[in-house]
C-alpha positions in Angstrom: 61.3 13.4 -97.6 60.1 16.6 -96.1 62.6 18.9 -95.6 61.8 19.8 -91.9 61.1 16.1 -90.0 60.8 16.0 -86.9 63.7 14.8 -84.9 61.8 12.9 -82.4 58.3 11.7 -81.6 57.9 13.9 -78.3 55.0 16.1 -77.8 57.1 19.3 -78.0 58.4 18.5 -81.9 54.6 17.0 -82.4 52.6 19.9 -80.9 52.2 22.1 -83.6 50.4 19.1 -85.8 48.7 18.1 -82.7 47.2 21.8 -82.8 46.6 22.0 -86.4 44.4 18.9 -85.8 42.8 20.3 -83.0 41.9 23.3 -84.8 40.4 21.6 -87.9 38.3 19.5 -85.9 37.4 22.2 -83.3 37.7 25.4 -85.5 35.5 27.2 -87.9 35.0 23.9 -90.2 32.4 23.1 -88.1 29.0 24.3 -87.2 29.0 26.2 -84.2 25.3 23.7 -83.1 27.1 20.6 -84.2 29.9 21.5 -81.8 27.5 22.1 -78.9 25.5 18.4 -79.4 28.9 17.2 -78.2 29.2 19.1 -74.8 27.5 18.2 -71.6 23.4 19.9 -71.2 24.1 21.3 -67.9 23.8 25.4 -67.7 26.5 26.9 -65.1 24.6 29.8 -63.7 26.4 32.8 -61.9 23.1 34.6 -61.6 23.2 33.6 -57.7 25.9 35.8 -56.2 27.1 39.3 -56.5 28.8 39.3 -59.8 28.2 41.7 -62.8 29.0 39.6 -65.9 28.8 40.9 -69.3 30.3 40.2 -72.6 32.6 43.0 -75.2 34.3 43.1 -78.0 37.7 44.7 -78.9 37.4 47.5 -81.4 40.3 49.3 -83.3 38.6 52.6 -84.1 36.0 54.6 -82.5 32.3 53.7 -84.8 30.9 57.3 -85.8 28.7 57.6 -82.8 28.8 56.1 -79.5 28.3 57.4 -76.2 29.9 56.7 -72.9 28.0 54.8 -70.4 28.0 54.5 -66.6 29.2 50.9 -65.4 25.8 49.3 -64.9 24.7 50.4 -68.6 27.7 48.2 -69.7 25.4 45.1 -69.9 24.2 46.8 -72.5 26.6 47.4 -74.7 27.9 46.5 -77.4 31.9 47.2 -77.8 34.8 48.5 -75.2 36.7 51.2 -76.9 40.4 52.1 -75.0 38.9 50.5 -72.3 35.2 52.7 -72.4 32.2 51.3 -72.8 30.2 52.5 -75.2 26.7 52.3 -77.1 26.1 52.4 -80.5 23.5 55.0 -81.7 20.7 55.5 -84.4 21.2 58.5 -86.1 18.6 60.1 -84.2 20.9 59.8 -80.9 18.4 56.7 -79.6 20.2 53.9 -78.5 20.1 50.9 -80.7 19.8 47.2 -79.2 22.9 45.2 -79.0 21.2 42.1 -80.3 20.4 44.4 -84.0 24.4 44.5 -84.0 24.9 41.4 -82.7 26.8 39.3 -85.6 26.9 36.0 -83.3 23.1 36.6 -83.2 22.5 35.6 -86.8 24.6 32.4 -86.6 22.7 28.7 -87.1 20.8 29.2 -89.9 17.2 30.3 -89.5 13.9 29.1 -88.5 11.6 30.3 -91.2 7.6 30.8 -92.6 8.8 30.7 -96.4 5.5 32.5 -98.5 5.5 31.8 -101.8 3.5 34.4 -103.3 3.1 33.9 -106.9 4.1 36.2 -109.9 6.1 39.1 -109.6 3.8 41.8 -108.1 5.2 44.8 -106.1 1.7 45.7 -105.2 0.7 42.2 -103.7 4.8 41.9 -102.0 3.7 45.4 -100.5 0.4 44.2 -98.9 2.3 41.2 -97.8 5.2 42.7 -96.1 2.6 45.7 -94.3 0.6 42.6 -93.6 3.4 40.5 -91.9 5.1 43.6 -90.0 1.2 44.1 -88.4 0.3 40.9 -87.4 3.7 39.6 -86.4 4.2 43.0 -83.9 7.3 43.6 -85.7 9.5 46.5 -84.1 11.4 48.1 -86.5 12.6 47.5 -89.0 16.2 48.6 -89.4 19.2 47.9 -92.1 22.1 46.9 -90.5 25.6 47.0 -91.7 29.0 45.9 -90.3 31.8 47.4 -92.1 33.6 48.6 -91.0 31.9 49.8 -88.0 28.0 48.4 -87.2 25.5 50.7 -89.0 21.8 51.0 -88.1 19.2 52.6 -89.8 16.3 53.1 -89.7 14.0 52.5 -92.3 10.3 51.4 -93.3 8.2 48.3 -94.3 8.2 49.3 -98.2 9.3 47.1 -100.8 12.0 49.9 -101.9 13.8 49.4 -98.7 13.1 45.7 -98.6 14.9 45.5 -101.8 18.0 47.5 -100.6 18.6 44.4 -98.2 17.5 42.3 -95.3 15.0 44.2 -92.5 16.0 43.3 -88.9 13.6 44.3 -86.2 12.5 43.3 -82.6 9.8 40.4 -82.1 8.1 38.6 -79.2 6.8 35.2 -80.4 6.1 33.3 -77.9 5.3 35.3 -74.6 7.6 38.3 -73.8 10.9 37.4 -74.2 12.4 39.6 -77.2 14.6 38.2 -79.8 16.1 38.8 -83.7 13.7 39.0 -86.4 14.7 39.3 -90.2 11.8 39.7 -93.1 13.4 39.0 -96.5 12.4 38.5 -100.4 13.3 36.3 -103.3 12.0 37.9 -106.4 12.6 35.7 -109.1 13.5 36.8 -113.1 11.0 34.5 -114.6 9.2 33.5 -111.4 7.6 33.6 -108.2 7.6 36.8 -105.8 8.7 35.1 -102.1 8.7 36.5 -98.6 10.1 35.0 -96.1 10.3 35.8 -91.9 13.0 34.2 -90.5 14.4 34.0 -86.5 18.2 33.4 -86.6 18.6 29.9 -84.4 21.6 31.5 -81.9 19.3 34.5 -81.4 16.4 32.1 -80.9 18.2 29.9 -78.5 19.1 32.7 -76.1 15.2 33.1 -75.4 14.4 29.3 -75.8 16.9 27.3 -74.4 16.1 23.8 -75.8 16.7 25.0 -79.5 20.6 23.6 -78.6 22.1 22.1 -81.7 18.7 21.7 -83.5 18.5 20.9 -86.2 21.3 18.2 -85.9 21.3 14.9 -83.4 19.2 14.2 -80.8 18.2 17.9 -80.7 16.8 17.8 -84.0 14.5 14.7 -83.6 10.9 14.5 -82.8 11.2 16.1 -78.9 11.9 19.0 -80.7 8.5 19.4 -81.9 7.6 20.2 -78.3 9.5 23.5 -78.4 8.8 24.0 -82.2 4.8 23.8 -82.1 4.4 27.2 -80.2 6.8 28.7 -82.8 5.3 27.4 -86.1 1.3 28.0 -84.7 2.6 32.0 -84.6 4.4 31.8 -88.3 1.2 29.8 -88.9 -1.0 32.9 -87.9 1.2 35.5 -89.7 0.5 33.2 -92.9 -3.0 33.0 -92.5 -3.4 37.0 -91.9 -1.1 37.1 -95.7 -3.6 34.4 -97.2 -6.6 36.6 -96.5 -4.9 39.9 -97.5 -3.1 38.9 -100.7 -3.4 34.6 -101.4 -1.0 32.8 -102.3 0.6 29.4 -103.3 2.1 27.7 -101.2 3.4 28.3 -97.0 6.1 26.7 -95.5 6.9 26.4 -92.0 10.7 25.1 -90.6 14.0 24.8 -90.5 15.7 26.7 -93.8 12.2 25.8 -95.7 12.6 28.8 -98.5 13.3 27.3 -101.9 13.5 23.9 -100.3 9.6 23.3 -100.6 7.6 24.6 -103.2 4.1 24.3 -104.4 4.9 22.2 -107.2 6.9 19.8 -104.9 3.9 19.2 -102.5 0.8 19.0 -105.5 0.4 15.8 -105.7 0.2 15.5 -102.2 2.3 16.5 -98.4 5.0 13.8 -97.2 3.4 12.0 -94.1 7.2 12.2 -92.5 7.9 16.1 -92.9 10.3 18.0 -90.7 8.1 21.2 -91.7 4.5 22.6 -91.9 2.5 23.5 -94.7 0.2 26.7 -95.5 -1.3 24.5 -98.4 -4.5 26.8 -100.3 -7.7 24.8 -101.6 -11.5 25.2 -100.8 -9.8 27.0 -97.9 -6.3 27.4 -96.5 -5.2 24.1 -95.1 -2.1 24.1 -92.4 -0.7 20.7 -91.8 1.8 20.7 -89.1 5.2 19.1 -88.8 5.4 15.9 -88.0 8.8 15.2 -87.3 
């Protein structure tokens, strides 16, 4: 028997269980996209009045340098410090985009062109990466740190730095809205160089609205395609400009693609059903789009 029972069935002896179970199902166990398939499409906007809305986050220390701004800058920011509102800098005193800092940002998984490059080359990675920071308008880049205050600096498109960790920067994809864009490599022991350029989904979705829970449910069917094509034509490009520069074997296109699709997986042929494109070399570079 357990050695606290409840003495009654009531909702006040029950409540802490009913929370518990609320919290599991609710909480961090699930995906933050899977939670939102389950809530209602309609957007509340409060863009119609006078209001100044703007979201902040609770800090326990002061992060080496910020600067106080005036109360309109504090849609801007990116903490509330004793109450001030503050910016965080780059180390040259510029002010650094909330969205580089912005851990929520990076949340969903990512939306990828996965490049598959061949042999372990720093020469041929180099070319890539210059290649892919050109043609994709890339600003930045920047590593970013969190702990234990957010760190930006700023650093360059090399493969030393691109080996230190992750480069964040600034992109416009699909006409001008701006949102999160991360360039990464895998470079396999006894393998393959890969390079990968990934937009985080919750960054994503704040410029393109109908990313929702995608890839799950409805939102991750064939409709999505419609928002997807514009998005996969410009990883698409970016690709191509890498194929001429440097070859390589294999592209992919989608939802988490890197290390998932291979050229080895696809050589006897590409799935007629795919949730993903393809950057597939032969007498020329063939791109075969998503189909699902």
């Amino acid at each position: 028997m357990p050695e606290h029972r409840p003495r009654e069935l009531s909702e006040l002896e029950l409540g802490t269980g009913v929370r518990v179970l609320l919290a599991t199902i609710f909480g961090s166990y699930w995906d933050k996209r899977e939670l939102q398939a389950l809530l209602p499409g309609a957007a509340h906007r409060h863009d119609d009045g006078d209001e100044l809305w703007f979201d902040y986050e609770i800090r326990t220390h002061m992060p080496p340098r910020v600067r106080t701004l005036g109360p309109m800058s504090a849609i801007k920011s990116c903490g509330m410090i004793s109450g001030v509102v503050t910016e965080i800098l780059e180390p040259d005193g510029d002010p650094v985009e909330p969205l580089l800092t912005d851990r929520d940002a990076l949340s969903g998984g990512f939306y990828e062109l996965a490049i598959q490059l061949g042999p372990r080359d720093d020469q041929r990675l180099q070319t890539a990466l210059s290649t892919v920071a050109q043609v994709a308008q890339i600003d930045g880049p920047w590593h970013v740190t969190f702990s234990p205050a957010p760190q930006v600096k700023r650093v360059s498109w090399s493969v030393t730095d691109l080996e230190r960790g992750q480069l964040k920067g600034l992109v416009r994809p699909v006409g001008s809205l701006q949102t999160l864009c991360i360039v990464v490599a895998v470079r396999e022991d006894a393998g393959d160089d890969w390079l990968a350029v990934c937009l985080p989904l919750e960054a994503l979705s704040r410029i393109e609205t109908r990313v929702r829970a995608f890839p799950f449910g409805d939102d991750g069917g064939a409709e999505s395609l419609i928002w997807r094509r514009p998005y996969d034509d410009w990883l698409a490009q970016i690709g191509r400009a890498v194929y001429r520069g440097v070859g390589f074997e294999l592209g992919a296109i989608g939802f988490e693609v890197s290390g998932i699709v291979d050229a080895e997986s696809v050589a006897d042929g590409v799935p007629d059903n795919r949730g993903y494109g393809v950057l597939q070399p032969g007498d020329q570079l063939n791109y075969l789009p998503a189909t699902c």
